[in-house]
C-alpha positions as CSV (number, residue, x, y, z in Angstrom):
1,X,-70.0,16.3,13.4
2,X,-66.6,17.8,14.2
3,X,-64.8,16.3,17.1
4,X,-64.2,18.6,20.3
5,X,-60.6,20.0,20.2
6,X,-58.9,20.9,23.5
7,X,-58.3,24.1,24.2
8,X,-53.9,23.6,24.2
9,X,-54.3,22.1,20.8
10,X,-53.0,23.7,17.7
11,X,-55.8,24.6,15.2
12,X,-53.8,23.2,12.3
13,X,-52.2,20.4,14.1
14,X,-52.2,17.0,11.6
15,X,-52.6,13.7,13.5
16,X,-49.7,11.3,14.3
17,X,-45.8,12.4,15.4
18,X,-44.2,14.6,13.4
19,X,-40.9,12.9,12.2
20,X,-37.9,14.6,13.4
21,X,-35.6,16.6,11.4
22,X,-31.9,15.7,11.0
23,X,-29.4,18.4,12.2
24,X,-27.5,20.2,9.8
25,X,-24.4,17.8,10.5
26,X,-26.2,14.6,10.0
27,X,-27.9,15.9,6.3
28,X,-26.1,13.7,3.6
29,X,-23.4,15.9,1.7
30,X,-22.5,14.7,-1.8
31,X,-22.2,11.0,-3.0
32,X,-20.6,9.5,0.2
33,X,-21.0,5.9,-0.7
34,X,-20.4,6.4,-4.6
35,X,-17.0,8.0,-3.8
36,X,-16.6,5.3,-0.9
37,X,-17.0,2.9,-3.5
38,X,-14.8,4.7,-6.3
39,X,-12.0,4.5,-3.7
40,X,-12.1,1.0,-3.2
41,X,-12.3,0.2,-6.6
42,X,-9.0,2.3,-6.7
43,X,-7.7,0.5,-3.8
44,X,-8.3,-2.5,-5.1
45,X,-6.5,-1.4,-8.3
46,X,-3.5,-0.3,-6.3
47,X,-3.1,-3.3,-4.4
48,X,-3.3,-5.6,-7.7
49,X,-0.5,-2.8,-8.8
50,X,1.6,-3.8,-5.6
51,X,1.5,-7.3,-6.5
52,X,2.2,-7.3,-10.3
53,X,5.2,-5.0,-9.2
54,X,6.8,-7.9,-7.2
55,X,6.4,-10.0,-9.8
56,X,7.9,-7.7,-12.4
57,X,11.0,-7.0,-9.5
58,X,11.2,-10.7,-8.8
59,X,11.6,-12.4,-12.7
60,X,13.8,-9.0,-13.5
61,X,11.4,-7.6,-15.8
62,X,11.8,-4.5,-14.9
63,X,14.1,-3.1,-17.5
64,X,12.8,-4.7,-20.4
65,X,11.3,-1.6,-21.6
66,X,14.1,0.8,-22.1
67,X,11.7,4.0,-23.2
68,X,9.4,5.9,-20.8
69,X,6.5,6.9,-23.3
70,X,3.5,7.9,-21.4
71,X,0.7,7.9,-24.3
72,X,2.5,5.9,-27.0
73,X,3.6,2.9,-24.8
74,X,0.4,2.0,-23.9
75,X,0.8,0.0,-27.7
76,X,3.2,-3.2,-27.6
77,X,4.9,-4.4,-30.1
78,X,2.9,-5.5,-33.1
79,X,4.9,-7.5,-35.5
80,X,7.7,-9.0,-35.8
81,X,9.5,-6.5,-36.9
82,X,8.5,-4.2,-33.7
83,X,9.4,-6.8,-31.4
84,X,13.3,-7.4,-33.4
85,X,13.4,-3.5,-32.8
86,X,12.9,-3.4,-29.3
87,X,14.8,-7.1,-28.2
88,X,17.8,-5.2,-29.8
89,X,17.5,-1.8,-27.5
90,X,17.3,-4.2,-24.5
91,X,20.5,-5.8,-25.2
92,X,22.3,-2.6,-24.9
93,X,22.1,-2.7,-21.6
94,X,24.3,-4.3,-18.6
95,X,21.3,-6.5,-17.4
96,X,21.2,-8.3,-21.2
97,X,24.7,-8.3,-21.0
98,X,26.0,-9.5,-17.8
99,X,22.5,-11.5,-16.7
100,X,20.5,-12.4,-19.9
101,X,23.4,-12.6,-23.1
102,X,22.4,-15.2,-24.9
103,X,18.4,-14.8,-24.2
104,X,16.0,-15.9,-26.8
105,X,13.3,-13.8,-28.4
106,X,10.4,-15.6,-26.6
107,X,12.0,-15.6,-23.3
108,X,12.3,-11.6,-23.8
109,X,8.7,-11.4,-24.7
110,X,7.9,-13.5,-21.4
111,X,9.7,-10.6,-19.2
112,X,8.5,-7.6,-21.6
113,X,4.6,-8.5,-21.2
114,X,5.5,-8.2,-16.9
115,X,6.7,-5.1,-18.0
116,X,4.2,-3.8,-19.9
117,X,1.4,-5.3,-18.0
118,X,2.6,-3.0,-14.9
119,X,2.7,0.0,-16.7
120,X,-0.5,-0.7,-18.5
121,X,-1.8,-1.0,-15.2
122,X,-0.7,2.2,-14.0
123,X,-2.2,4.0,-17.0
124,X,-5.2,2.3,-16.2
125,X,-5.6,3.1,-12.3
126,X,-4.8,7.0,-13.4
127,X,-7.8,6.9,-15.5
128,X,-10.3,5.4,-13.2
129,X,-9.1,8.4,-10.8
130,X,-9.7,11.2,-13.2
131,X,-13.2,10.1,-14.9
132,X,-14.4,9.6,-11.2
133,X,-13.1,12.4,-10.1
134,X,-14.1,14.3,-12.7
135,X,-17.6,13.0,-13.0
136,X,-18.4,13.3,-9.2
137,X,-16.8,16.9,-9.7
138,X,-19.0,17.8,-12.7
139,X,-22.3,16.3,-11.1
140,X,-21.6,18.1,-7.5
141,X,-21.4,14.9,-5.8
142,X,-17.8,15.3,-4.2
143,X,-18.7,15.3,-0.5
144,X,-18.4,18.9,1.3
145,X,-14.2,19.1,2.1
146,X,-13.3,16.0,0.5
147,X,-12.4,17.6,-3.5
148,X,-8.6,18.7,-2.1
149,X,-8.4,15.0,-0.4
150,X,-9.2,13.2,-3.5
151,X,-7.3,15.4,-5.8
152,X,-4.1,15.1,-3.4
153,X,-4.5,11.0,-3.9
154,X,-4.4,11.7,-8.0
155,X,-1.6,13.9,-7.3
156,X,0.3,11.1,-5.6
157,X,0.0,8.8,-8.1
158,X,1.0,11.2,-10.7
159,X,3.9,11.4,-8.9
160,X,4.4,7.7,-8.1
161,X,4.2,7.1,-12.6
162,X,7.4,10.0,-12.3
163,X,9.4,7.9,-9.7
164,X,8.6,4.6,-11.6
165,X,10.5,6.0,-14.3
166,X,13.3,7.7,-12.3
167,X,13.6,4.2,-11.0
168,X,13.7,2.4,-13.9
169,X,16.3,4.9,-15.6
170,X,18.8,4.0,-12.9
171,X,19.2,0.8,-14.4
172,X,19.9,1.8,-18.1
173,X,22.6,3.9,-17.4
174,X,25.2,1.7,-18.7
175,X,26.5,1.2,-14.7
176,X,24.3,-1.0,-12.9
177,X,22.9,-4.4,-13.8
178,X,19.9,-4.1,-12.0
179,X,17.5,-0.5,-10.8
180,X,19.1,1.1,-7.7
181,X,17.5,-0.3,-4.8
182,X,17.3,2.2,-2.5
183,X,15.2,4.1,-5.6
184,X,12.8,0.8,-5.7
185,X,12.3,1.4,-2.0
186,X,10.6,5.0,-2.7
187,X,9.1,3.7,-5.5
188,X,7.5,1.0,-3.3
189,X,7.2,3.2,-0.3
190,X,5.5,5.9,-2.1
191,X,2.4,3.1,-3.2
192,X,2.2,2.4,0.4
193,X,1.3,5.6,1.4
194,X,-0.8,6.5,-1.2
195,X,-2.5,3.1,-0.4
196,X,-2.5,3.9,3.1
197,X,-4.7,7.6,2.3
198,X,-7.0,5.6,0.5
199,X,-7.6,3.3,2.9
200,X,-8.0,6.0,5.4
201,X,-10.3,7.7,3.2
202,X,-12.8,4.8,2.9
203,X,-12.9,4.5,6.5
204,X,-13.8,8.4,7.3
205,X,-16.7,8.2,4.4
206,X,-18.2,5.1,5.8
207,X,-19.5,6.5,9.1
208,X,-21.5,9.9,8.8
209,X,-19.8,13.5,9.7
210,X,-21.8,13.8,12.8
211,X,-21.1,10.5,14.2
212,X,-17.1,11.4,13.6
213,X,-17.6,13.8,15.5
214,X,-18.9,12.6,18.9
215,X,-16.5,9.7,17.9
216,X,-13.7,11.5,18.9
217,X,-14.9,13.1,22.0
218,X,-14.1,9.8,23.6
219,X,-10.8,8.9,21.1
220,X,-8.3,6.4,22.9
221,X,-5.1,8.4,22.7
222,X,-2.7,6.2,24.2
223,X,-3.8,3.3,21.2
224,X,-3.4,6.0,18.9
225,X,-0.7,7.2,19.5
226,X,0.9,3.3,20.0
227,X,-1.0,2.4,16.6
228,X,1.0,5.5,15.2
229,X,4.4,4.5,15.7
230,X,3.9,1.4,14.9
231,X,2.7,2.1,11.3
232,X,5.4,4.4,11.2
233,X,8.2,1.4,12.1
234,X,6.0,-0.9,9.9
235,X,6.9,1.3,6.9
236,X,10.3,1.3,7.8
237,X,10.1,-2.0,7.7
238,X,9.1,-2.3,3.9
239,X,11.4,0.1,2.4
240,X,14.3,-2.7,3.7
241,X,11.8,-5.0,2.2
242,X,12.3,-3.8,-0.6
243,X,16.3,-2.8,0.1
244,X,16.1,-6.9,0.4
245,X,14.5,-7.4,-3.3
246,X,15.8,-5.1,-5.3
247,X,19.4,-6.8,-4.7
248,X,18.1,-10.3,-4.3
249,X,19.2,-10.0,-0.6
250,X,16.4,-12.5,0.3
251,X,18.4,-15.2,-1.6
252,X,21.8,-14.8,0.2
253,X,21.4,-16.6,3.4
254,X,18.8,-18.8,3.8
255,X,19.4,-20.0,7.8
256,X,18.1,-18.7,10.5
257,X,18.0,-17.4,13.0
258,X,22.0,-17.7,12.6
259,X,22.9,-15.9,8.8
260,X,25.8,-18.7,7.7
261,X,26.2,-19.6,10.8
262,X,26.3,-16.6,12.7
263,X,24.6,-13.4,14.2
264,X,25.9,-10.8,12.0
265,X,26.5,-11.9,8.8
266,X,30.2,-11.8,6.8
267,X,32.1,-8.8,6.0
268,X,29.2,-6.7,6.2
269,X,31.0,-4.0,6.0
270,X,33.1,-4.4,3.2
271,X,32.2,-2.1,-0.1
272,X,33.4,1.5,-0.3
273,X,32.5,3.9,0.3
274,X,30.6,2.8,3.7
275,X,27.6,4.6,3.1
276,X,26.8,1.7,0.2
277,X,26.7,-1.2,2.6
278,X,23.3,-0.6,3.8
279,X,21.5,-0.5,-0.1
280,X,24.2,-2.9,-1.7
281,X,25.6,-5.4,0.6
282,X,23.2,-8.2,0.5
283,X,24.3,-10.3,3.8
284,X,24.0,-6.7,5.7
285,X,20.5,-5.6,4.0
286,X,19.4,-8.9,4.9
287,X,20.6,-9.1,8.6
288,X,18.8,-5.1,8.6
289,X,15.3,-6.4,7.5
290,X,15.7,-9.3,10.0
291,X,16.4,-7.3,13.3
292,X,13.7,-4.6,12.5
293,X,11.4,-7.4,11.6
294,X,11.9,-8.7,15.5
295,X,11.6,-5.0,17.1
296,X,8.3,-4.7,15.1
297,X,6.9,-7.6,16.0
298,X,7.6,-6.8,19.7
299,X,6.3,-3.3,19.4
300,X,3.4,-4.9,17.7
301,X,2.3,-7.2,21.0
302,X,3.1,-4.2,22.9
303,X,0.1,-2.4,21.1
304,X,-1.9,-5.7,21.1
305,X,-1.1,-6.0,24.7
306,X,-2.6,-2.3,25.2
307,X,-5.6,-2.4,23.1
308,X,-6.7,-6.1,24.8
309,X,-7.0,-3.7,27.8
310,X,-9.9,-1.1,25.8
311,X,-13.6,-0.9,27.0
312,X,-13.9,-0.5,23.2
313,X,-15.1,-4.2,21.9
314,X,-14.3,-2.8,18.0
315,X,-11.0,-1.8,19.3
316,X,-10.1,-5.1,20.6
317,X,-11.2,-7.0,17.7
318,X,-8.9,-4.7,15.4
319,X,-6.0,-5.5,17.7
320,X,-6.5,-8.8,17.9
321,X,-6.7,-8.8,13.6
322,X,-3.5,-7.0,13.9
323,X,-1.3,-9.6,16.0
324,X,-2.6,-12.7,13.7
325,X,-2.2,-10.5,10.6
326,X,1.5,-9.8,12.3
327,X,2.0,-13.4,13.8
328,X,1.6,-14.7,10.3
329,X,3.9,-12.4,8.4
330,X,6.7,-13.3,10.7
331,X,6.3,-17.0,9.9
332,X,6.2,-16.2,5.9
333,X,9.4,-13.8,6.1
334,X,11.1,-16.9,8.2
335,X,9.3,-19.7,5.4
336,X,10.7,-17.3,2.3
337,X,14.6,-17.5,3.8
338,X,14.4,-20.6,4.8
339,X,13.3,-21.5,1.3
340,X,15.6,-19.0,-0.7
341,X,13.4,-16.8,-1.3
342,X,10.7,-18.7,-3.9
343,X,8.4,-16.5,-6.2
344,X,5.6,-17.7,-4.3
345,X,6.4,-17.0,-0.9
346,X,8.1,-13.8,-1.9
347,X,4.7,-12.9,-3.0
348,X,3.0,-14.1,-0.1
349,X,5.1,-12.4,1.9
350,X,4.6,-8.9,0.1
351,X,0.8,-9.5,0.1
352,X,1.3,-10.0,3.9
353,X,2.7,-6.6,4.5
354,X,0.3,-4.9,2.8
355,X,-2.6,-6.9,5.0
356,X,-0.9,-5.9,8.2
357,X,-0.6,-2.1,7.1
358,X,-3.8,-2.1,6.8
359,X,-5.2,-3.6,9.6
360,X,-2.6,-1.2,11.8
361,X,-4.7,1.5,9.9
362,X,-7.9,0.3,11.1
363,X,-6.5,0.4,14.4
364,X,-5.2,3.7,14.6
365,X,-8.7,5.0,12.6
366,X,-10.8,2.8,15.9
367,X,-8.2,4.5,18.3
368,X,-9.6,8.0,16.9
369,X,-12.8,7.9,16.0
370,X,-14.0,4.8,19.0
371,X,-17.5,2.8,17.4
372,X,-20.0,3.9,20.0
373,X,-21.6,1.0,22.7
374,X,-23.7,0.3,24.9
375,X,-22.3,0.2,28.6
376,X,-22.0,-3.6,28.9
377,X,-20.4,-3.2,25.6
């Protein structure tokens, strides 16, 4: 026997809630976490890249391969013969001959595999980016708005193989012993921003579209906008970095606060024209990286100061990450002058900077798009 039906009930309603139906915003669009986890792979990748670069810059590797062959020099040396051949281009240059004369075969081979390891590298990290951008491409997964994104980031580092080279070639001209530093800083400069749109990227895909966008109704512009400059000083402050290594700068004076004794360092002003002070002179370089060093760590507690004051608990927590992550790059830069500059520290010290743009990123990406809480927080 049929049960009794009221009279305001639908004929072909089925029993139990009906589950609600996501708004168009909210649907999933494309493979977010696959290309989430794509970029991080290439993040990852990049920031290996960063840190086989220092060492290649810091045991003066970097001109051991005297020929920029894109496809071909993925193959080393194979014999004996191969290896005689290209020892004997190397010493045609001014690093061999003011620096190295008198080098042995193996200790060539020791700064030639540095070498080719980083390039290798590079050849490697541009693959990765094309098959996954070309299989997420072919199976429709590329989230809806995202294909111009991640082909600008494979753009960038097509461009960041051309600038490795154009940095290279300054040093086997015939006129300089070493590349020109102020070319290593774009070199350098360029994988931080290319590391830095990755990183942004992999933030954006891991929260949905919809939340993104009632995130931002309630963005904190004044940590934003804080968080902003100071990733903007912050990369100022590695292309002196890298002023500082490509002409061994770090290794020049290692007292401080005082540079040999004093605030300003000797004759800092001394090459000509005046213009090549601030790439070649090592004391000035130096004294360059130090005092922007100080401003950025003061702008830095100026921001940390600012976000402690955010309702936003995820906001505070970033800024608080940022000052230790800052605190402790200040103490390594002092540790690797106060040491002359070791490989160690020097690498430390790079790894550090990476670390801290970062986590300025994560603040300036909380700043915009705030994690939502309850009102206790």
């Amino acid at each position: 026997m049929s049960q009794k039906r009221s009279i305001f009930q639908e004929v072909d309603d089925k029993s139990g809630p009906a589950s609600p139906t996501p708004g168009l915003i909210d649907r999933p669009k494309g493979a977010r976490k696959g290309v989430r986890a794509w970029l991080l792979l290439l993040f990852t990748m990049l920031l290996v890249m960063i840190m086989v670069g220092g060492l290649t810059r810091l045991t003066d590797s970097g001109l051991s391969i005297t020929e920029w062959k894109p496809v071909t020099g993925a193959l080393p040396p194979m014999n004996a013969d191969d290896w005689a051949v290209e020892f004997e281009k190397y010493k045609q240059f001014p690093e061999y001959q003011l620096q190295n004369m008198g080098m042995s075969l193996g200790e060539f081979k020791s700064i030639y595999w540095w070498e080719w390891g980083h390039r290798q590298l590079g050849r490697t990290i541009g693959l990765v980016w094309a098959l996954g951008f070309a299989g997420f491409a072919l199976a429709r997964k590329i989230p809806t708005g995202w294909s111009r994104r991640l082909l600008f980031v494979g753009v960038l580092g097509g461009l960041q193989g051309a600038l490795g080279w154009w940095m290279v070639a300054s040093g086997l001209t015939g006129e300089m012993q070493d590349v020109a530093s102020y070319r290593l800083a774009m070199h350098l400069g360029l994988a931080f921003i290319i590391l830095g749109f990755i990183a942004w990227y992999v933030y954006l895909l891991s929260r949905s579209d919809g939340e993104l966008m009632q995130a931002r109704r309630a963005r904190d512009a004044k940590i934003y906008g804080l968080s902003t400059g100071l990733l903007h000083f912050a990369f100022l402050q590695i292309l002196l970095g890298a002023l500082v290594a490509g002409i061994d700068a770090g290794r020049g004076f290692t007292d401080w606060p005082l540079m040999g004794g004093q605030f300003l360092p000797p004759d800092p002003l001394s090459i000509t024209p005046l213009w090549r002070n601030f790439f070649e002179d090592a004391g000035l370089v130096q004294f360059m990286h130090r005092m922007a060093g100080y401003l950025v760590f003061i702008f830095g507690l100026v921001v940390w100061s600012r976000g402690r004051a955010s309702a936003n608990v995820a906001i505070r927590r970033a800024c608080n990450m940022m000052a230790l992550v800052l605190v402790a790059q200040v103490v390594l830069g002092v540790a690797t002058v106060l040491n002359g500059a070791p490989l160690g520290l020097g690498l430390a010290h790079q790894l550090g900077a990476v670390i801290l743009w970062v986590t300025i990123l994560r603040v300036r990406f909380l700043a915009q798009y705030p994690i939502s809480q309850s009102v206790r927080g």
